[in-house]
C-alpha positions in Angstrom: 35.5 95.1 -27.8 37.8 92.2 -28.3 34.9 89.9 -30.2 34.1 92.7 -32.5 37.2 93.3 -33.3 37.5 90.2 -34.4 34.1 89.7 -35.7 35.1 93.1 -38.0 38.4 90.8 -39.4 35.8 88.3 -40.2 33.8 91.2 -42.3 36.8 92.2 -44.2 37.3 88.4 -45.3 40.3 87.4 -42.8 38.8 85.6 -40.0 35.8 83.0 -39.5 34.6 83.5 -35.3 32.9 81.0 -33.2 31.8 82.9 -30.1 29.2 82.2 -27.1 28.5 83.6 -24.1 28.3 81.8 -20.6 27.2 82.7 -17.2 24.9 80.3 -15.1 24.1 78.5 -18.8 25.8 77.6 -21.3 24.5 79.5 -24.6 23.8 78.2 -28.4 27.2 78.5 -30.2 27.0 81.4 -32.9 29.7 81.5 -36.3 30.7 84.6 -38.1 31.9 83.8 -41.5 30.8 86.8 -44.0 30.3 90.4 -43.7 26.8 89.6 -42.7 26.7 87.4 -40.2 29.6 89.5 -38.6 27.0 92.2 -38.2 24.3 90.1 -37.0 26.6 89.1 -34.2 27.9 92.3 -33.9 24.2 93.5 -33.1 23.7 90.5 -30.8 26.3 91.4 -28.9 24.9 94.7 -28.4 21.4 93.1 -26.8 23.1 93.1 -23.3 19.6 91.6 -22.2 20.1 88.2 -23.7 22.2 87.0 -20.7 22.3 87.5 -16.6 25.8 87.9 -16.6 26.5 86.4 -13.4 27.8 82.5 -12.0 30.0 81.5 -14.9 31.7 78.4 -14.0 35.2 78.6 -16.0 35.2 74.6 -16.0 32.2 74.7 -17.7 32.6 77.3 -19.9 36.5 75.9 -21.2 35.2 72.5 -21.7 32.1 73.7 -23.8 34.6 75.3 -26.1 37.1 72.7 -26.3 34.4 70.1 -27.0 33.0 72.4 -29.7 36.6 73.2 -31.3 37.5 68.9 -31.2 34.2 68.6 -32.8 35.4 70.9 -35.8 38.6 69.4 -36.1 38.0 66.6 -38.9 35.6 69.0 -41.0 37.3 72.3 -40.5 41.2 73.3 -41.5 42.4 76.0 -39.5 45.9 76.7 -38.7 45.8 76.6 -34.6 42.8 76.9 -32.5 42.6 79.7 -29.5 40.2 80.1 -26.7 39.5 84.2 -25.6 37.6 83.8 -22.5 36.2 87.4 -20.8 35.0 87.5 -17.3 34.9 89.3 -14.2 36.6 86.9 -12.3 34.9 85.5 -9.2 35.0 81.8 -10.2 37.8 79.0 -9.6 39.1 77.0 -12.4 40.0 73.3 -12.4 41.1 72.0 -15.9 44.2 71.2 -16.4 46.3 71.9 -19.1 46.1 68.3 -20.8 42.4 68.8 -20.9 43.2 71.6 -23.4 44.4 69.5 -25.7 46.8 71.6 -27.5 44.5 74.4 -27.5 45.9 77.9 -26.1 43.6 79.6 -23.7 44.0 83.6 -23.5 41.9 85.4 -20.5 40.7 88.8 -20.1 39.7 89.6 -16.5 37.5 92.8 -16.1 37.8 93.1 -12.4 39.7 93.8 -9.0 40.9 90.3 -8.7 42.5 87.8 -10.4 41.6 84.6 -10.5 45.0 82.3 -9.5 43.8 78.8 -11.1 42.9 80.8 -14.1 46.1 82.6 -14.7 48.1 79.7 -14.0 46.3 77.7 -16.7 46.3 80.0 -19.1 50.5 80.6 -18.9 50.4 76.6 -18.7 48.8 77.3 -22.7 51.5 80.0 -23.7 48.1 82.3 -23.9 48.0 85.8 -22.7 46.4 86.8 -19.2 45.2 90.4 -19.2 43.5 92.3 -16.8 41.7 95.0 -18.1 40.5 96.4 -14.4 43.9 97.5 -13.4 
């Protein structure tokens, strides 16, 4: 819900999205920049049979993103780059906050745990930690 929220700003001309999923692979990087491809993301997202959904290694999955958002960084203005991760918890996380570099990291759990390493991290960044189970 949170993607397509975002990928609807991007429709209405006030947002470009970078978004990817992860679970036991790391998938192709997909960008949102126009009313169209906001909807073609919008109906990928909907294809729930394009990933397992299970195993998603938070390391991984944080340092795919910040490698793809340092990679933007001299061909790309944008005013301060966030991560949004979504999971279900059930994984431990290992970065630490220098590894962001700069970079706020915001989670959304969907589950009956909470992840410590995770949460931790992510107030390290000044992000925002939500659990939606609870």
């Amino acid at each position: 819900g949170i993607l397509v929220n975002r990928l609807m700003a991007v429709a209405k001309g006030d947002a470009n999205v970078y978004w990817r999923f992860f679970d036991t692979q790391v998938y192709d990087v997909k960008f949102a920049d126009s009313k169209e491809s906001s909807q073609e993301s919008i109906n990928q997202i909907l294809k729930t049979e394009q990933y397992s959904g299970g195993g998603t290694n938070f390391d991984v999955a944080i340092n795919s993103a910040v490698e793809h958002i340092e990679s933007l960084k001299e061909t790309m203005k944008y005013a301060k780059p966030e991560i949004f991760m979504i999971t279900d918890g059930g994984c431990s996380c290992h970065i630490k906050k220098e590894q962001l570099k700069g970079i706020k990291l915001h989670a959304g759990i969907v589950a009956d745990e909470s992840p410590y390493q995770l949460e931790q991290l992510v107030g390290a960044t000044g992000g925002a930690y939500i659990n939606f189970y609870n």
